[in-house]
VOBA-1610 file (N, C-alpha, C; in pm, whole numbers, padded with zeros to 5 digits, always signed):
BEGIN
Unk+07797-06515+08348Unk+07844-06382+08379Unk+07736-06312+08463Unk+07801-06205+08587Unk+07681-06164+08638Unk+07651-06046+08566Unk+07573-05972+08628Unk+07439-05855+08550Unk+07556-05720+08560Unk+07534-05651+08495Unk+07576-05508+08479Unk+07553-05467+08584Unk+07658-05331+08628Unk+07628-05283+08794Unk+07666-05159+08675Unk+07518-05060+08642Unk+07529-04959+08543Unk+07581-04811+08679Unk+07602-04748+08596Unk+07649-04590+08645Unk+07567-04530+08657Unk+07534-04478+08787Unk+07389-04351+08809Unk+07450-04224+08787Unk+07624-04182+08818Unk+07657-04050+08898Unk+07642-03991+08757Unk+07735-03945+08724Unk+07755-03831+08604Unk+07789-03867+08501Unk+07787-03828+08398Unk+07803-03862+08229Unk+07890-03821+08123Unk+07986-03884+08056Unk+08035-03778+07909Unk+07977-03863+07805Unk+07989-03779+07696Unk+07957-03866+07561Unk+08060-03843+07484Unk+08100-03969+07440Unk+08213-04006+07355Unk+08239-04038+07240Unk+08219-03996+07149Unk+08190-04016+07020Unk+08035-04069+07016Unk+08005-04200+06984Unk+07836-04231+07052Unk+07830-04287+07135Unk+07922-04336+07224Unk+07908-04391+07356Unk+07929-04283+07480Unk+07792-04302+07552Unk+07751-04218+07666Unk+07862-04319+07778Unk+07963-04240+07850Unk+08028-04332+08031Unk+07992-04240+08104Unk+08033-04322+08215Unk+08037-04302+08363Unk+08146-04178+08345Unk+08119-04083+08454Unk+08232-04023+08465Unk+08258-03942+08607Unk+08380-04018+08668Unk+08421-03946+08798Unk+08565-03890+08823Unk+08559-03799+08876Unk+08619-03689+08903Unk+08728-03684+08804Unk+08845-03757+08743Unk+08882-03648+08650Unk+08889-03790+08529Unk+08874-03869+08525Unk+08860-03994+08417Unk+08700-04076+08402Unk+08671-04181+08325Unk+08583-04257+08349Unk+08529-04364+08457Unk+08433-04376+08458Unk+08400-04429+08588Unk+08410-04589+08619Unk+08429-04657+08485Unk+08479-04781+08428Unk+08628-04763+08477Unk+08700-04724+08465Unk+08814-04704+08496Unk+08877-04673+08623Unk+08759-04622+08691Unk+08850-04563+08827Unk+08774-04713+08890Unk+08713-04783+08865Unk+08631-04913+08940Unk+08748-05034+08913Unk+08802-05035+08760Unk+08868-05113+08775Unk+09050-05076+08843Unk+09075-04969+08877Unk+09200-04894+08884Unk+09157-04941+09075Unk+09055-04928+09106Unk+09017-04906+09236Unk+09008-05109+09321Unk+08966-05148+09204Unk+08976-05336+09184Unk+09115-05373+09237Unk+09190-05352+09108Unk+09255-05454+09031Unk+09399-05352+09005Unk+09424-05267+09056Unk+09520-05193+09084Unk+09544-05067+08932Unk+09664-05021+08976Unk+09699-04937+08842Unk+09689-04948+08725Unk+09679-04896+08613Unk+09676-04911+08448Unk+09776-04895+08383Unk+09872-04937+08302Unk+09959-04872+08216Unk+09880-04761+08098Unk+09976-04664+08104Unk+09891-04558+07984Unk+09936-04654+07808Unk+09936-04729+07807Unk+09906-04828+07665Unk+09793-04882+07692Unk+09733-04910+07813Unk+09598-05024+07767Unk+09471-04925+07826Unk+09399-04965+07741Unk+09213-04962+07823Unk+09192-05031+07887Unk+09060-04993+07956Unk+08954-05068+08001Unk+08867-05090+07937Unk+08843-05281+07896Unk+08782-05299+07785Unk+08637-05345+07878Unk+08514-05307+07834Unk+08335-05374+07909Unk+08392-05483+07818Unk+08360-05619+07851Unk+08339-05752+07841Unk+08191-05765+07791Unk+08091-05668+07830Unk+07960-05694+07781Unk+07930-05566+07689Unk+08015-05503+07676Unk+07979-05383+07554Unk+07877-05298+07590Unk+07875-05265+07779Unk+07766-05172+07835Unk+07866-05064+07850Unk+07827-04968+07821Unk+07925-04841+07802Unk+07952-04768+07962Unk+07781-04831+08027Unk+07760-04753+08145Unk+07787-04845+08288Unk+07825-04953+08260Unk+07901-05091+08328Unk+08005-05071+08399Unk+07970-05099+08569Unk+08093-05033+08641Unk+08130-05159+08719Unk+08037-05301+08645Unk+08103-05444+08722Unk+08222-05488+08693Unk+08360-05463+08813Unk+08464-05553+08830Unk+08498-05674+08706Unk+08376-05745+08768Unk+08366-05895+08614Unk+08371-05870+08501Unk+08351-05737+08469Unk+08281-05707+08289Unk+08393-05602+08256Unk+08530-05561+08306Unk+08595-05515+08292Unk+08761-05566+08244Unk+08801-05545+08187Unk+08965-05620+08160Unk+09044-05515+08118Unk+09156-05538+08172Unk+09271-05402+08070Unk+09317-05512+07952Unk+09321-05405+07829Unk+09376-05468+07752Unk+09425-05327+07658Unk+09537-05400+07539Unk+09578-05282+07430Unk+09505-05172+07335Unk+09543-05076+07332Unk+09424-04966+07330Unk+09348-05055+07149Unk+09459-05038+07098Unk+09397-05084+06950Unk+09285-05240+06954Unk+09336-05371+07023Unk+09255-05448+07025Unk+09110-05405+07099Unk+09115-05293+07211Unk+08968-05283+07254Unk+08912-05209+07095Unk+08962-05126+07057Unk+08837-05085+06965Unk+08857-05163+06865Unk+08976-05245+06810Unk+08873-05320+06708Unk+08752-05411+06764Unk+08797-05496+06893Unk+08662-05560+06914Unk+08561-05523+06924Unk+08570-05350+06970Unk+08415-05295+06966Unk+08337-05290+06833Unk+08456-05244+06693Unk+08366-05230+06562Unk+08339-05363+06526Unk+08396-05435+06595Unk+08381-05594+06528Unk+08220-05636+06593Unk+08222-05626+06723Unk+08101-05637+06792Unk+07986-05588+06723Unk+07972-05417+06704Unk+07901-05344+06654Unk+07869-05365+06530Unk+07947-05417+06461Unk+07887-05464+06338Unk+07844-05576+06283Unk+07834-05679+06381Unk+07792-05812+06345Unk+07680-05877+06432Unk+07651-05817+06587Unk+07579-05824+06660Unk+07466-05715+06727Unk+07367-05769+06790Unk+07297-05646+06899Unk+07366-05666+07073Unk+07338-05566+07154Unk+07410-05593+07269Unk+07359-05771+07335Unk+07268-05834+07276Unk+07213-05953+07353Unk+07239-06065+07271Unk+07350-06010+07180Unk+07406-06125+07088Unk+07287-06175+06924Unk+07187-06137+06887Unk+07144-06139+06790Unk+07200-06082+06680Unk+07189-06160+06565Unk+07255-06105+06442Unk+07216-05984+06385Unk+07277-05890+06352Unk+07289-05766+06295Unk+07290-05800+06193Unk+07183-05830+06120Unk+07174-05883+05911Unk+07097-05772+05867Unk+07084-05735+05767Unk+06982-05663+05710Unk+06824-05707+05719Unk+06792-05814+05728Unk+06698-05883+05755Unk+06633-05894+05888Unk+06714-05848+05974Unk+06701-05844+06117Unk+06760-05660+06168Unk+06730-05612+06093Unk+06764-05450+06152Unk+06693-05355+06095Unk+06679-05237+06155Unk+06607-05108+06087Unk+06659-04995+06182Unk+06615-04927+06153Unk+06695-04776+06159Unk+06571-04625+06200Unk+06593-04593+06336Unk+06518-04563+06404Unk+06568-04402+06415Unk+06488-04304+06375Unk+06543-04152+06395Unk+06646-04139+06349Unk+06746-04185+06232Unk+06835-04138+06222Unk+06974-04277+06279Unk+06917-04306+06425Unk+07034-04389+06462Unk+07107-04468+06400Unk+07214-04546+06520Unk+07232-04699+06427Unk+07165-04756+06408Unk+07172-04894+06299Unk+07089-04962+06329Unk+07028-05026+06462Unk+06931-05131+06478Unk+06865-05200+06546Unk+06798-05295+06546Unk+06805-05394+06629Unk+06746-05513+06653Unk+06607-05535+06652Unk+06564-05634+06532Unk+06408-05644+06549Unk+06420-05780+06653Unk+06420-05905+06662Unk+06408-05914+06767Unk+06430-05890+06898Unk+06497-05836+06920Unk+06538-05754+07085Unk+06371-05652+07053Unk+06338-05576+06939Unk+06229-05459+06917Unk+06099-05565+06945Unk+06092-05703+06938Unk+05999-05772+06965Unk+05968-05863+07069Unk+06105-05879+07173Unk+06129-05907+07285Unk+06058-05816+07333Unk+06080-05666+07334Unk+06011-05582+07449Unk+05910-05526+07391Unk+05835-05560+07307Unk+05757-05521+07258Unk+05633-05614+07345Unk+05666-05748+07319Unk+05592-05879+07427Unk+05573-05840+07554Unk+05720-05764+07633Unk+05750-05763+07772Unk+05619-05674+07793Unk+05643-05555+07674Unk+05492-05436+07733Unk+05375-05448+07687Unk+05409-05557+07650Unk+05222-05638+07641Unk+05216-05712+07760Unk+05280-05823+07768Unk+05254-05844+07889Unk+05238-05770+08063Unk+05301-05675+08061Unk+05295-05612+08137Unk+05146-05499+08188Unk+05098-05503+08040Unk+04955-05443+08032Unk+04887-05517+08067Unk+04911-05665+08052Unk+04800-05720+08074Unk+04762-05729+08195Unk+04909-05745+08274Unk+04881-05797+08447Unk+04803-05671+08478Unk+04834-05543+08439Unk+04780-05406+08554Unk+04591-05402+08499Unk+04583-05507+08402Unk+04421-05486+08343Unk+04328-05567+08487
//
């Protein structure tokens, strides 16, 4: 799959998911409406990669409003966005938020070590 093509322009927040948002709908939506032609008002636009702010063609599908959000709570509760398990053993809880990924928290934890090191 290729890389996320994220949203710079403008923003709503949606329950806890921050989208894209242009001129009178989401910005996920007018990309794939603008693709792949019209929408029926029964289906979404479902992200394929569960980036909220994801305006790639590839990472987009219409599908029935009810199957996109169960796959999202299904997602959200069993995984992190990079596919690591969401166990108790592997999560903690940061300000309040959802949970979170300790390895993904130790992936970039490495990245900004390493990254210190090169500018030493």
């Amino acid at each position: 799959m290729s890389d996320c093509i994220l949203w710079t322009g403008a923003t709503i927040k949606s329950k806890k998911a921050l989208y894209g948002w242009k001129g009178k709908t989401t910005a996920h939506r007018t990309v794939y409406m603008e693709t792949f032609g019209e929408i029926s008002s029964d289906l979404d636009v479902d992200h394929t990669c569960f980036n909220t702010l994801c305006v790639n063609p590839e990472h987009l599908r219409a599908v029935p409003k009810g199957k996109n959000r169960a796959e999202t709570q299904r997602f959200l509760a069993n995984e992190c966005r990079k596919g690591h398990p969401l166990t108790p053993e592997n999560t903690y809880k940061f300000k309040g938020e959802n949970r979170r990924c300790k390895i993904c928290k130790l992936e970039a934890n490495r990245r900004s070590l390493e990254r210190r090191k090169l500018c030493r």
